[in-house]
mmCIF file of the protein (N, C-alpha, C, O) and its ligand, coordinates in Angstrom:
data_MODEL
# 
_entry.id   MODEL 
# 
loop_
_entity.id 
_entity.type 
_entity.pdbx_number_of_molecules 
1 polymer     1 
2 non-polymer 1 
# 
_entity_poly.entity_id                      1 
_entity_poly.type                           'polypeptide(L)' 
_entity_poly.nstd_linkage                   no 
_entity_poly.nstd_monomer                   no 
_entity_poly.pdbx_seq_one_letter_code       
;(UNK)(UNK)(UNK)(UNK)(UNK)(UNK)(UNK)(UNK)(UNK)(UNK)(UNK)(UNK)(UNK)(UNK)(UNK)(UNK)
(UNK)(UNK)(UNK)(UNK)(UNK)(UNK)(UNK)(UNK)(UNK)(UNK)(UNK)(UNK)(UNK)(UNK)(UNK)(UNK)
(UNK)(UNK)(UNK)(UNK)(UNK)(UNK)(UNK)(UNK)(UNK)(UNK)(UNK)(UNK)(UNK)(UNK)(UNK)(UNK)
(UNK)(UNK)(UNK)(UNK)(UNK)
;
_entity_poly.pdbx_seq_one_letter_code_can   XXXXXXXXXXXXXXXXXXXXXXXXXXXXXXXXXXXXXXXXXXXXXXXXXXXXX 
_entity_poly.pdbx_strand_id                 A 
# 
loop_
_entity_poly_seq.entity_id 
_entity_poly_seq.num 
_entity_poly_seq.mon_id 
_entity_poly_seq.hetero 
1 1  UNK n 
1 2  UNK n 
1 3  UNK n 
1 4  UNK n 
1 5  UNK n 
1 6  UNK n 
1 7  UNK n 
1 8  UNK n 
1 9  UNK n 
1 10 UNK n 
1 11 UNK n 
1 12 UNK n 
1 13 UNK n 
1 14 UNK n 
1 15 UNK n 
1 16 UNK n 
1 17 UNK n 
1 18 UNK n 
1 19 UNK n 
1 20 UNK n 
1 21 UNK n 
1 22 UNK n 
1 23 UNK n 
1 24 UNK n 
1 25 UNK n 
1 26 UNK n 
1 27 UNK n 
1 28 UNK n 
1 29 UNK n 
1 30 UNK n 
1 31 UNK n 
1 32 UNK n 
1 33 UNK n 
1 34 UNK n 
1 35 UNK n 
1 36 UNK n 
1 37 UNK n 
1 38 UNK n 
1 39 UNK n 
1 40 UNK n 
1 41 UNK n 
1 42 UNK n 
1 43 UNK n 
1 44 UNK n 
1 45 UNK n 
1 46 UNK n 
1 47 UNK n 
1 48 UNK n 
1 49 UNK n 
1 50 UNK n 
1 51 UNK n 
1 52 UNK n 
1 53 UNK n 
# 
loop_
_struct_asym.id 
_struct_asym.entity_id 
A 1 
B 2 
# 
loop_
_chem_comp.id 
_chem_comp.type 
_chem_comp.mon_nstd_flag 
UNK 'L-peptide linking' . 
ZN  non-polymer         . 
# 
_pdbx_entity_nonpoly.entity_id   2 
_pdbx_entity_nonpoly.name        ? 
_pdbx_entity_nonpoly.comp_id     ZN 
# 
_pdbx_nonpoly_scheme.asym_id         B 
_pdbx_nonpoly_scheme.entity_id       2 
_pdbx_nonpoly_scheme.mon_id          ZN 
_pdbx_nonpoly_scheme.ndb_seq_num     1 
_pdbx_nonpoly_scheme.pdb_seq_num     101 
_pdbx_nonpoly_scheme.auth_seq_num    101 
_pdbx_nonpoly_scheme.pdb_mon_id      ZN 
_pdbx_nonpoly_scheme.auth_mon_id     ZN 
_pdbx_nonpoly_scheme.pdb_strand_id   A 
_pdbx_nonpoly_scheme.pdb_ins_code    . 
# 
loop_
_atom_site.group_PDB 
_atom_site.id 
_atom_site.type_symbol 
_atom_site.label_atom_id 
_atom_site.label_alt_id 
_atom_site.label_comp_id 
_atom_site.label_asym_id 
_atom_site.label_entity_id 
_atom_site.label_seq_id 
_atom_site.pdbx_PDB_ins_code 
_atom_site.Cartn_x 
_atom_site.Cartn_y 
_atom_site.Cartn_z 
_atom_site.occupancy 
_atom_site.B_iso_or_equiv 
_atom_site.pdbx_formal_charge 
_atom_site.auth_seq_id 
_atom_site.auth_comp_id 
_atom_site.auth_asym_id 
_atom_site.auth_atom_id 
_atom_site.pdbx_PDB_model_num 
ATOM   1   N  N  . UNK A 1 1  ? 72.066  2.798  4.934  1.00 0.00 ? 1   UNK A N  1 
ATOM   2   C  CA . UNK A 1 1  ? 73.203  2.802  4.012  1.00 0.00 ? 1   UNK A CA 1 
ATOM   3   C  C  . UNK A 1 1  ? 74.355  3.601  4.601  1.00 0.00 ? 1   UNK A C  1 
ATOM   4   O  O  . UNK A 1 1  ? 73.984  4.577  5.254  1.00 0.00 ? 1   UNK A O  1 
ATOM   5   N  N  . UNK A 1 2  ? 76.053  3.356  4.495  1.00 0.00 ? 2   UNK A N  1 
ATOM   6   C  CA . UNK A 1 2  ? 76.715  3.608  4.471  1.00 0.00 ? 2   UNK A CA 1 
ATOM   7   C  C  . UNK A 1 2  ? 77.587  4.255  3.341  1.00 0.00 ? 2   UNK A C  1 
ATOM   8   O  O  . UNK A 1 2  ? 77.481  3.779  2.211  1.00 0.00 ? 2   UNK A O  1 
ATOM   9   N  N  . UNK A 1 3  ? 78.416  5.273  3.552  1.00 0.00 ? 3   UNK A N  1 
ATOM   10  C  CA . UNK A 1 3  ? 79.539  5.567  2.800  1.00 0.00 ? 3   UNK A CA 1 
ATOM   11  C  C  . UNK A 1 3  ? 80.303  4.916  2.953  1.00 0.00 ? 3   UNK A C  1 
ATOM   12  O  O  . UNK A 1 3  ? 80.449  4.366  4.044  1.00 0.00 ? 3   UNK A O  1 
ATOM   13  N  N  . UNK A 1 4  ? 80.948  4.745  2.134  1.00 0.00 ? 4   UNK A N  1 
ATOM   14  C  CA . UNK A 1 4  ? 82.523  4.255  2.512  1.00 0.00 ? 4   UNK A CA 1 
ATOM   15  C  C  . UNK A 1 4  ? 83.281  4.241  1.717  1.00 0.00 ? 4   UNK A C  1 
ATOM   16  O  O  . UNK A 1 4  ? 82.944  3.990  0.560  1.00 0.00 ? 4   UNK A O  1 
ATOM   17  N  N  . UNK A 1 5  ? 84.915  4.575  2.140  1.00 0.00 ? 5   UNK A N  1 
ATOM   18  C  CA . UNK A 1 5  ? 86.048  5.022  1.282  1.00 0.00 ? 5   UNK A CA 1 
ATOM   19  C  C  . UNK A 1 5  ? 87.377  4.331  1.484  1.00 0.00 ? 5   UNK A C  1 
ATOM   20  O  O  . UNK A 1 5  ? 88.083  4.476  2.482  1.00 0.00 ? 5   UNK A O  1 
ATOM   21  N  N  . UNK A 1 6  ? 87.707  3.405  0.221  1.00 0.00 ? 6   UNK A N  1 
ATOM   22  C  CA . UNK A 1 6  ? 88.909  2.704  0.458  1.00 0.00 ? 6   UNK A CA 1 
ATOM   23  C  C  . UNK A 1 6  ? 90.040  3.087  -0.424 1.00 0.00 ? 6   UNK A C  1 
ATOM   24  O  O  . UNK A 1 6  ? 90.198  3.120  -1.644 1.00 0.00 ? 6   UNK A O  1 
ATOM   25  N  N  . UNK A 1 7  ? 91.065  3.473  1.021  1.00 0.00 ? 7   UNK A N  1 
ATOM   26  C  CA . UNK A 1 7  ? 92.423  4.532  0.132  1.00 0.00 ? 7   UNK A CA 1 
ATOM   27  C  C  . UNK A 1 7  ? 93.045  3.002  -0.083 1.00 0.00 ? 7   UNK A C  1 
ATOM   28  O  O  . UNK A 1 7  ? 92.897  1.909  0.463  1.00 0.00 ? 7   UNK A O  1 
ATOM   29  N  N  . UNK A 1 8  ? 94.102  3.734  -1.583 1.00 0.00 ? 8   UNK A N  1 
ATOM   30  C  CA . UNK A 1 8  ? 94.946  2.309  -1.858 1.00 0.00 ? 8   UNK A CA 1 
ATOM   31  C  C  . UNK A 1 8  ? 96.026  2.311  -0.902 1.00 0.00 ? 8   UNK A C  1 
ATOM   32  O  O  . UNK A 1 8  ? 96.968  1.567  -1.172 1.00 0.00 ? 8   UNK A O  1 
ATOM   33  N  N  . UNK A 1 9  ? 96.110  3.210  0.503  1.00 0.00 ? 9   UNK A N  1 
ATOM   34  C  CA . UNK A 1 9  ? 96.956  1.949  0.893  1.00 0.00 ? 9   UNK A CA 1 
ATOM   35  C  C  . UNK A 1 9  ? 96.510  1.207  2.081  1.00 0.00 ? 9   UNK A C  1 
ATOM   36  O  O  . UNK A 1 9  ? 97.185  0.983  3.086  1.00 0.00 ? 9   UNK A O  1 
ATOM   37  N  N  . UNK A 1 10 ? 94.915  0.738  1.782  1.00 0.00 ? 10  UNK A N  1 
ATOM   38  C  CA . UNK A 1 10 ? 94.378  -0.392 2.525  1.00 0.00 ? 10  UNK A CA 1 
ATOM   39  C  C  . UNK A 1 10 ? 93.514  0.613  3.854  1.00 0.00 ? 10  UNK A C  1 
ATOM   40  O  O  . UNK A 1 10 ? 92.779  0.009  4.636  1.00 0.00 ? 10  UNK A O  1 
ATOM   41  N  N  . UNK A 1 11 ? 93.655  1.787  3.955  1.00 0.00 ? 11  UNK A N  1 
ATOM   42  C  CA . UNK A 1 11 ? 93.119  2.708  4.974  1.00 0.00 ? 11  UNK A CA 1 
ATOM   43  C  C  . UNK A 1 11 ? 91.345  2.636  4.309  1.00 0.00 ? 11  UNK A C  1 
ATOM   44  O  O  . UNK A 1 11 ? 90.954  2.930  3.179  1.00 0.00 ? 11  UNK A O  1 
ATOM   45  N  N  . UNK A 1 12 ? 90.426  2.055  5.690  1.00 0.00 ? 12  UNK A N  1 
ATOM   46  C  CA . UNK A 1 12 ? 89.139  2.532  5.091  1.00 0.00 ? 12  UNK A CA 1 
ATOM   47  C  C  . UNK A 1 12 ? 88.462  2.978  5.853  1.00 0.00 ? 12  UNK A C  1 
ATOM   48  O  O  . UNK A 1 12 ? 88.771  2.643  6.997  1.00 0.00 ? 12  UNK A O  1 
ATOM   49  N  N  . UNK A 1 13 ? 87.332  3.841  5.757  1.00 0.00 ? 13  UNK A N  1 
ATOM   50  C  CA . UNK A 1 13 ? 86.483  4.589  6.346  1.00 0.00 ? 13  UNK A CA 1 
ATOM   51  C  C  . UNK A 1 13 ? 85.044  4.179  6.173  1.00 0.00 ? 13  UNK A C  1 
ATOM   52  O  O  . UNK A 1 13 ? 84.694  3.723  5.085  1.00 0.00 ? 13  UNK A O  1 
ATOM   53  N  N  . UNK A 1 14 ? 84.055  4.326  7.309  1.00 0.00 ? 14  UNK A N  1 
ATOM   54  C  CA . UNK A 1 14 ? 82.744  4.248  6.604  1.00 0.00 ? 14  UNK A CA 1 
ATOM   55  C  C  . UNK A 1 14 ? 81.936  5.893  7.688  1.00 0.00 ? 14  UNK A C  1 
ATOM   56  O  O  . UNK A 1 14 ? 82.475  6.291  8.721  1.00 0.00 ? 14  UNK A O  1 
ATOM   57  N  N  . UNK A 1 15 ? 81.104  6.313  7.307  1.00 0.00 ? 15  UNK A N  1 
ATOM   58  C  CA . UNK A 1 15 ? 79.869  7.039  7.766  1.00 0.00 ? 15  UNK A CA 1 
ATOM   59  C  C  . UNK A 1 15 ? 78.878  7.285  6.851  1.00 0.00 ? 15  UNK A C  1 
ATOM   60  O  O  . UNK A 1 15 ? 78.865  7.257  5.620  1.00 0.00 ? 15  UNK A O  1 
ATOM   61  N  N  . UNK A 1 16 ? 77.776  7.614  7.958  1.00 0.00 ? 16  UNK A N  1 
ATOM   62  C  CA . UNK A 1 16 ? 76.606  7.466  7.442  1.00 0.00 ? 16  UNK A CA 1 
ATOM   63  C  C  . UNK A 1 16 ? 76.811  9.277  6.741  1.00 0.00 ? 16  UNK A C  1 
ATOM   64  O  O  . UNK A 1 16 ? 75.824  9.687  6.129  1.00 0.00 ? 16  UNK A O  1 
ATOM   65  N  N  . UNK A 1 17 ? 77.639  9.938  6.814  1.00 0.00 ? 17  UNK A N  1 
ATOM   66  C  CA . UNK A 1 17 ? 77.134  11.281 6.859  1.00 0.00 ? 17  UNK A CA 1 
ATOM   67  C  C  . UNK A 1 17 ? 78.394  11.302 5.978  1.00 0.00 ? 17  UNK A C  1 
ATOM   68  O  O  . UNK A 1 17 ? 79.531  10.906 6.232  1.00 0.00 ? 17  UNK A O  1 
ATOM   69  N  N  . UNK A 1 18 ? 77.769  11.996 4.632  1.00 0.00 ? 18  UNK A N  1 
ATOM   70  C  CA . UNK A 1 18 ? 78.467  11.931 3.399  1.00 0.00 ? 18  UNK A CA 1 
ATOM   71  C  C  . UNK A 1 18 ? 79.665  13.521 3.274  1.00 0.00 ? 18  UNK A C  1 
ATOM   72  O  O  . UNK A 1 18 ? 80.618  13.718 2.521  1.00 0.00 ? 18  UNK A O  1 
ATOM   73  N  N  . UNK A 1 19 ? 79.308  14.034 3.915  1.00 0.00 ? 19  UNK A N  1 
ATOM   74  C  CA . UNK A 1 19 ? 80.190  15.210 4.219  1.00 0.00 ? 19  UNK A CA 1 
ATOM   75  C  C  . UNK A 1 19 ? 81.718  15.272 5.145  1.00 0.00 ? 19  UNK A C  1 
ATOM   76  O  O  . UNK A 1 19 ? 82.794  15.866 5.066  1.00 0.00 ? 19  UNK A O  1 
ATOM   77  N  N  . UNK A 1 20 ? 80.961  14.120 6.174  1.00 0.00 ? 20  UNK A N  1 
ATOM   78  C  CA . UNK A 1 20 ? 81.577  14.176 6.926  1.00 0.00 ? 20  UNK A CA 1 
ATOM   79  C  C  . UNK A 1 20 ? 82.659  13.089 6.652  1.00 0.00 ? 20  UNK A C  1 
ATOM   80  O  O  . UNK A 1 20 ? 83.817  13.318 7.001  1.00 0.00 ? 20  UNK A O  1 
ATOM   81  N  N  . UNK A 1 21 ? 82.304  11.809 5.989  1.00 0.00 ? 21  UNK A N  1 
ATOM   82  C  CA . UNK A 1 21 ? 83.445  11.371 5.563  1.00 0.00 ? 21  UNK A CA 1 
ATOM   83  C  C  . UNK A 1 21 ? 84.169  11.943 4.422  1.00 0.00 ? 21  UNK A C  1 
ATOM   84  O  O  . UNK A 1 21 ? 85.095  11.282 3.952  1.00 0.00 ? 21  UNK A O  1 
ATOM   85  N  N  . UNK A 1 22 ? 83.892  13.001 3.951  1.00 0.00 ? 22  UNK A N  1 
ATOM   86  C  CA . UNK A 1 22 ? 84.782  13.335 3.323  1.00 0.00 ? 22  UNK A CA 1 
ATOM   87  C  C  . UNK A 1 22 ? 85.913  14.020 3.399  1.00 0.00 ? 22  UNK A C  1 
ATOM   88  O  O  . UNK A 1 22 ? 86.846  14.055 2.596  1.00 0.00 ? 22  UNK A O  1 
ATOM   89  N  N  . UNK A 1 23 ? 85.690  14.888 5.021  1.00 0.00 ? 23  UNK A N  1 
ATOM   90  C  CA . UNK A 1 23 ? 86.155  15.411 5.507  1.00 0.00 ? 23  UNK A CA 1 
ATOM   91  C  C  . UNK A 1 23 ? 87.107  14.497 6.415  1.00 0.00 ? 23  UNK A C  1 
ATOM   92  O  O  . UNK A 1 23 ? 88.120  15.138 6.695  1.00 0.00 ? 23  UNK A O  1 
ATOM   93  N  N  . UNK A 1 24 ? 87.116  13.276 6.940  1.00 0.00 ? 24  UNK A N  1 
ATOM   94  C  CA . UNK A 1 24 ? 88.163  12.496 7.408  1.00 0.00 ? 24  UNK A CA 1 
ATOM   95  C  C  . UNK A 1 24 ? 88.816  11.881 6.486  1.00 0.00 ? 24  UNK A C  1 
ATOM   96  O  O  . UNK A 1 24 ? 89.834  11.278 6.827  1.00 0.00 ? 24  UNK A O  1 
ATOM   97  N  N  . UNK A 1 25 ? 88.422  11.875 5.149  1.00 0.00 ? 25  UNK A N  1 
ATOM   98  C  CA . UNK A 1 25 ? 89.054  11.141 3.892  1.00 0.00 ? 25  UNK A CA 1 
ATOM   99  C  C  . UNK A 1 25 ? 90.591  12.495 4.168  1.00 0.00 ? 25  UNK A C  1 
ATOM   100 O  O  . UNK A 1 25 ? 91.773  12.254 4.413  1.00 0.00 ? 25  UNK A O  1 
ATOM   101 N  N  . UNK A 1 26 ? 89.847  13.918 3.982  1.00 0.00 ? 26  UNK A N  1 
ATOM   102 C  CA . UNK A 1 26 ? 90.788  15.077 3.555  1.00 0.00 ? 26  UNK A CA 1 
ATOM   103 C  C  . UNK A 1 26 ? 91.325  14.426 4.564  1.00 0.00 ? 26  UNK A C  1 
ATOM   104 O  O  . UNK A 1 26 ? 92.123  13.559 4.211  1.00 0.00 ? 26  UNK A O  1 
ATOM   105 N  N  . UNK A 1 27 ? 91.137  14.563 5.903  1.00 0.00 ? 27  UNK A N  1 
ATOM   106 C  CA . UNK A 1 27 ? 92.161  14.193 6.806  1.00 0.00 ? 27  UNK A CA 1 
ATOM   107 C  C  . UNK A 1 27 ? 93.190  13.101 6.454  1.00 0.00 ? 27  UNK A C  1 
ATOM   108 O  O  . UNK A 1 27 ? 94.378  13.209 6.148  1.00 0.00 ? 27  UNK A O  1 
ATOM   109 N  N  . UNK A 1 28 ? 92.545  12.217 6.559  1.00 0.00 ? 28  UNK A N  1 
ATOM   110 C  CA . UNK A 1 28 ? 93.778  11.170 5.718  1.00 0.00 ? 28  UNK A CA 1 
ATOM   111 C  C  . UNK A 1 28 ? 94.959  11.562 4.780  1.00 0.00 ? 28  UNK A C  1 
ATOM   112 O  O  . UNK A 1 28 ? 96.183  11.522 4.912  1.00 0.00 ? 28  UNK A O  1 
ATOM   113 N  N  . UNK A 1 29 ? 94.099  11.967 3.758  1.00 0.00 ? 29  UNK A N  1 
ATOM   114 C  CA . UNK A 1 29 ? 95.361  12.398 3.155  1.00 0.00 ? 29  UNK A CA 1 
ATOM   115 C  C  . UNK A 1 29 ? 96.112  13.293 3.707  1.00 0.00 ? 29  UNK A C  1 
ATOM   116 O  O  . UNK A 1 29 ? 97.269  13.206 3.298  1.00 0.00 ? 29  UNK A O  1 
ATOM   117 N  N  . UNK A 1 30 ? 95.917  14.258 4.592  1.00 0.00 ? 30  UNK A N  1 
ATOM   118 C  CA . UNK A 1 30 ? 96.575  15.524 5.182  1.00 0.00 ? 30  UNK A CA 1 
ATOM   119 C  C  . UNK A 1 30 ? 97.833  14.505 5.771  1.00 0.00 ? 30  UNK A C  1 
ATOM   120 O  O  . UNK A 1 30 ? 98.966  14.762 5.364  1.00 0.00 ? 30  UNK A O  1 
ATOM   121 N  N  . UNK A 1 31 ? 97.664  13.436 6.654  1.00 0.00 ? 31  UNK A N  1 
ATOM   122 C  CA . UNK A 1 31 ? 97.877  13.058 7.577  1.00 0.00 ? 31  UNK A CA 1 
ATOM   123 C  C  . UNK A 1 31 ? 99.202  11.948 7.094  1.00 0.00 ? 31  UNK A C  1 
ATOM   124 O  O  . UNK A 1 31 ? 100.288 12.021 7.669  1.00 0.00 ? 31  UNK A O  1 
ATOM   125 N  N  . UNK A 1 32 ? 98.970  11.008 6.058  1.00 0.00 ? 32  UNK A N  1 
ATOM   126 C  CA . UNK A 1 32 ? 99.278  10.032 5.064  1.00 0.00 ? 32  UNK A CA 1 
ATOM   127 C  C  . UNK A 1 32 ? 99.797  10.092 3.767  1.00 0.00 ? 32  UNK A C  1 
ATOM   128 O  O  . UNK A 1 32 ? 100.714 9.321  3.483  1.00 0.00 ? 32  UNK A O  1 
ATOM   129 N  N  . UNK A 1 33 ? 99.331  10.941 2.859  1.00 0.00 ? 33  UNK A N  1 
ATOM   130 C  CA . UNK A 1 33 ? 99.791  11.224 2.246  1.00 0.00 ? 33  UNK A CA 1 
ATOM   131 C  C  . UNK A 1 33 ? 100.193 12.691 1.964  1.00 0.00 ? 33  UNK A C  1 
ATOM   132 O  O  . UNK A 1 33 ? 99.748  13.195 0.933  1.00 0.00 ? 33  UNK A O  1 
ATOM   133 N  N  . UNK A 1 34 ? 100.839 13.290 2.619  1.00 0.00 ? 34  UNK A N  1 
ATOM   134 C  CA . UNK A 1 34 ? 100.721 14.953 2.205  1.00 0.00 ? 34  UNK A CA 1 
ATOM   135 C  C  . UNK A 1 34 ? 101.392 15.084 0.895  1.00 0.00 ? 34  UNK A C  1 
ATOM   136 O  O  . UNK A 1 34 ? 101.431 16.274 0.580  1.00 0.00 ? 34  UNK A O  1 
ATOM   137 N  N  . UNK A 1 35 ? 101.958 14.281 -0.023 1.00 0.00 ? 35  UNK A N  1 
ATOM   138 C  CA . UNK A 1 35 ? 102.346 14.795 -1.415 1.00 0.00 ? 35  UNK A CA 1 
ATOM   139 C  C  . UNK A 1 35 ? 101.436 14.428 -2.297 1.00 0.00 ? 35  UNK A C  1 
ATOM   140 O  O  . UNK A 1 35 ? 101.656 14.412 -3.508 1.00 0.00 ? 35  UNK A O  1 
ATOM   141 N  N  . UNK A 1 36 ? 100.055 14.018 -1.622 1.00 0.00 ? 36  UNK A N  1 
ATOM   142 C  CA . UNK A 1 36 ? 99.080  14.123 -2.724 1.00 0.00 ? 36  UNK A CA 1 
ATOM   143 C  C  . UNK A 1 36 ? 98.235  15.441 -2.339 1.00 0.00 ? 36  UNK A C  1 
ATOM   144 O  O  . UNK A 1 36 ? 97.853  16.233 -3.201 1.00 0.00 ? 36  UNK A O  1 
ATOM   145 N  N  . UNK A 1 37 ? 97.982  15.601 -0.966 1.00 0.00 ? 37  UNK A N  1 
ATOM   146 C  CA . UNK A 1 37 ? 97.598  17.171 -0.755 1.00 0.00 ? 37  UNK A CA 1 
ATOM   147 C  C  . UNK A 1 37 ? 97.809  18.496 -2.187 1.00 0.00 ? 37  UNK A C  1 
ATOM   148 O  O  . UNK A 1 37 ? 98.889  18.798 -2.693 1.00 0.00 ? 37  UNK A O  1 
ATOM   149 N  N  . UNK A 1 38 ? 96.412  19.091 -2.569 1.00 0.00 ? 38  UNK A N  1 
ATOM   150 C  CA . UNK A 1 38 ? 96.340  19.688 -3.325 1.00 0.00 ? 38  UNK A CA 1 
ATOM   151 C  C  . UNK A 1 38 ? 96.150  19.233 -4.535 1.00 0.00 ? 38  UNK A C  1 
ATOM   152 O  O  . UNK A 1 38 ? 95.733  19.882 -5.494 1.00 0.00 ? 38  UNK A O  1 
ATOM   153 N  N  . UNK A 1 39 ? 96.558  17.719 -4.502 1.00 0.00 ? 39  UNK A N  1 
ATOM   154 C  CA . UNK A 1 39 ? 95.700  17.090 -6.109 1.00 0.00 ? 39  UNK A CA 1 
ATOM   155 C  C  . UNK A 1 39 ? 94.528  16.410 -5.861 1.00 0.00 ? 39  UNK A C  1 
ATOM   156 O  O  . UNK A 1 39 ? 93.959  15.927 -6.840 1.00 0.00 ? 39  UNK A O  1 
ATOM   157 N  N  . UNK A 1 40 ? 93.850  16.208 -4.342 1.00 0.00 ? 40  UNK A N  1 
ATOM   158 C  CA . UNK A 1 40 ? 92.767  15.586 -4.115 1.00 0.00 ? 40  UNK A CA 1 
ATOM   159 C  C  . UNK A 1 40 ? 91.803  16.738 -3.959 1.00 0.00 ? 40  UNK A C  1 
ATOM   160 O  O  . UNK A 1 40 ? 92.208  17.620 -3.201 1.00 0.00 ? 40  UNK A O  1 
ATOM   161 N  N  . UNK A 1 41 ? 90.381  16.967 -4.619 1.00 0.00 ? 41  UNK A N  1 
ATOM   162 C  CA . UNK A 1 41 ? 89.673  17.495 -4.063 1.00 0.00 ? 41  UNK A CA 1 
ATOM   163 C  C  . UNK A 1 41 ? 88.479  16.619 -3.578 1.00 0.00 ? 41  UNK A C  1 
ATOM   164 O  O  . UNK A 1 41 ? 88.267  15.410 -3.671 1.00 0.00 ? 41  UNK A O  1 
ATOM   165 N  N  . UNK A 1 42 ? 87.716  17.726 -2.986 1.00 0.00 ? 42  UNK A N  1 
ATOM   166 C  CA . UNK A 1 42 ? 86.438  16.944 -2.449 1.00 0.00 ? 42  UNK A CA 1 
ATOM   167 C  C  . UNK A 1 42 ? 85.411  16.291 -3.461 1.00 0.00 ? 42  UNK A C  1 
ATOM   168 O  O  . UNK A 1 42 ? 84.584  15.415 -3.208 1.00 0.00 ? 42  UNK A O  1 
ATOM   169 N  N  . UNK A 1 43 ? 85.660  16.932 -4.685 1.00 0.00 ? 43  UNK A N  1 
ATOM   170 C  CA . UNK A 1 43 ? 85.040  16.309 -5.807 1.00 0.00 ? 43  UNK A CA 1 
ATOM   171 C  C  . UNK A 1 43 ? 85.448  14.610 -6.277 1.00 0.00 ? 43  UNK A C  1 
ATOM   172 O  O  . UNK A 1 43 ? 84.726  13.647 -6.537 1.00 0.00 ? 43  UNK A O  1 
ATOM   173 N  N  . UNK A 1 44 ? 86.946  14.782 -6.240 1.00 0.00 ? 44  UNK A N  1 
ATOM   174 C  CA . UNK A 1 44 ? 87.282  13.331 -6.566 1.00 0.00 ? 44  UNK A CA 1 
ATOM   175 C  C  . UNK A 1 44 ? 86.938  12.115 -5.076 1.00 0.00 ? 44  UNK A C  1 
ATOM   176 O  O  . UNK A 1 44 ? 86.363  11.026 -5.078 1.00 0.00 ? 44  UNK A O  1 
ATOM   177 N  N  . UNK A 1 45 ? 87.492  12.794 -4.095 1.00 0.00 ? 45  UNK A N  1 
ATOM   178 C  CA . UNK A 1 45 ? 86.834  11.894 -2.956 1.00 0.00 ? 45  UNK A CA 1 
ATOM   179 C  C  . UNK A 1 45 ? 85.170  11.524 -3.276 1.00 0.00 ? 45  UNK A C  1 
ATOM   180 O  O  . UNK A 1 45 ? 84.800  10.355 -3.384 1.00 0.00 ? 45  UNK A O  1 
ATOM   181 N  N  . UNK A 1 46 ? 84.377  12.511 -3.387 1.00 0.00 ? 46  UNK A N  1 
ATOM   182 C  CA . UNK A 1 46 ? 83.086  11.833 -3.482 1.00 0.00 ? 46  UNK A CA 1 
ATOM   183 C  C  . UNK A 1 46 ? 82.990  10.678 -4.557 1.00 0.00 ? 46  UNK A C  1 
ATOM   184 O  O  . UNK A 1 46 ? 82.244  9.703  -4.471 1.00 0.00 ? 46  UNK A O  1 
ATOM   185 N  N  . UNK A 1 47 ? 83.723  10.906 -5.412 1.00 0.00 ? 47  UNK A N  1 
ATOM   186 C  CA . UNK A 1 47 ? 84.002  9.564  -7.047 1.00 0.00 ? 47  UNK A CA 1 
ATOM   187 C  C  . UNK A 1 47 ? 84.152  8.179  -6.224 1.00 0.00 ? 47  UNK A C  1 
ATOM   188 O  O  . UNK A 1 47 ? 83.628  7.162  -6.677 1.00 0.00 ? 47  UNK A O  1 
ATOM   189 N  N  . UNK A 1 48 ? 85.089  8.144  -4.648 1.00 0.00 ? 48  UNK A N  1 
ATOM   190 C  CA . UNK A 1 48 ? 85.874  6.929  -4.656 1.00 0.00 ? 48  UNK A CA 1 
ATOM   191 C  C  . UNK A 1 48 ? 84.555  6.292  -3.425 1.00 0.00 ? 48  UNK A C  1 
ATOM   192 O  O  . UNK A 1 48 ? 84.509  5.116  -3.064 1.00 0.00 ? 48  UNK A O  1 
ATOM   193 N  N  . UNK A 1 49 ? 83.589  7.378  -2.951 1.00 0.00 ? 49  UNK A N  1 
ATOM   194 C  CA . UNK A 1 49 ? 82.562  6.340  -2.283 1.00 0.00 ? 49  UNK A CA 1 
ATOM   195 C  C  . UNK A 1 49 ? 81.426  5.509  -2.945 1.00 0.00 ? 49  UNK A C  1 
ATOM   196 O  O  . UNK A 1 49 ? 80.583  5.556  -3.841 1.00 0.00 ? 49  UNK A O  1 
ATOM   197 N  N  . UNK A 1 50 ? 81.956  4.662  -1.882 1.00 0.00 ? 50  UNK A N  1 
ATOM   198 C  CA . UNK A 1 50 ? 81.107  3.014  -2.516 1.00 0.00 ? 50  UNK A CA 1 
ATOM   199 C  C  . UNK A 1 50 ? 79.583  3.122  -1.108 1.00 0.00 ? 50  UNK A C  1 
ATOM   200 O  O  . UNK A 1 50 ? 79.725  3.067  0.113  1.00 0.00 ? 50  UNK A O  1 
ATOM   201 N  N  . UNK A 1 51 ? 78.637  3.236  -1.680 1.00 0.00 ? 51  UNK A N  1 
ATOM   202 C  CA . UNK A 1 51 ? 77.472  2.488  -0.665 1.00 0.00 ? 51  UNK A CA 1 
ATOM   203 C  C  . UNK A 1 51 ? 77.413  1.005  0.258  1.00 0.00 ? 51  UNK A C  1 
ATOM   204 O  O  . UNK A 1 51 ? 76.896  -0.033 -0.153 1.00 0.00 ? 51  UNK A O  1 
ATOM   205 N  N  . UNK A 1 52 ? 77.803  1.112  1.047  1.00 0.00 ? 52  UNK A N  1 
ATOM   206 C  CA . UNK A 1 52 ? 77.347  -0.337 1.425  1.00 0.00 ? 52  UNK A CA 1 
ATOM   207 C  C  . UNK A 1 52 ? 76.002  -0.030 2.327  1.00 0.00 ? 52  UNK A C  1 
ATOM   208 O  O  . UNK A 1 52 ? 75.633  1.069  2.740  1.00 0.00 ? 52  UNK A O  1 
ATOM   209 N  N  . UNK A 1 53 ? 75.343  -1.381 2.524  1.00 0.00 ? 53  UNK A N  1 
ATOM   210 C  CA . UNK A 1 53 ? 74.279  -1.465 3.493  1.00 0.00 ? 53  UNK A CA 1 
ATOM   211 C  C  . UNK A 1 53 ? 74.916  -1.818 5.408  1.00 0.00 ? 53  UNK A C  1 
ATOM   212 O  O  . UNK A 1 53 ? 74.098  -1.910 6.324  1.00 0.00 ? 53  UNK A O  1 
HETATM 213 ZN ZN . ZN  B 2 .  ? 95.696  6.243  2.509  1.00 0.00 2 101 ZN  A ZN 1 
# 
C-alpha cells in the first residue's frame, strides 16, 4: 500500500512511508503555496491521504 496526496492544484505525491510524505506535502506547500503556510498542519495533511495499492 501506498500513501498518497493530491494538492488542488493537480500536484501529487505518493510514499510508502507515511511521515515522510508528509513531510514533502509540508514541503509543497512551503514551496507553492506559502500563503497557506501556517494554516496547514500535519494533522490536516494526514486527513487528505488516500491509500492506494
Ligand atoms: Zn499544491
Amino acid at each position: 500500500m501506498q500513501h498518497q496526496v493530491s494538492c488542488e492544484c493537480g500536484y501529487q505525491v505518493r510514499d510508502t512511508d507515511e511521515d515522510a510524505l508528509i513531510r514533502t506535502v509540508d514541503q509543497h506547500v512551503h514551496d507553492n503555496h506559502p500563503e497557506l503556510v501556517g494554516q496547514i498542519s500535519h494533522d490536516m495533511i494526514r486527513g487528505w491521504i488516500e491509500l492506494v495499492p
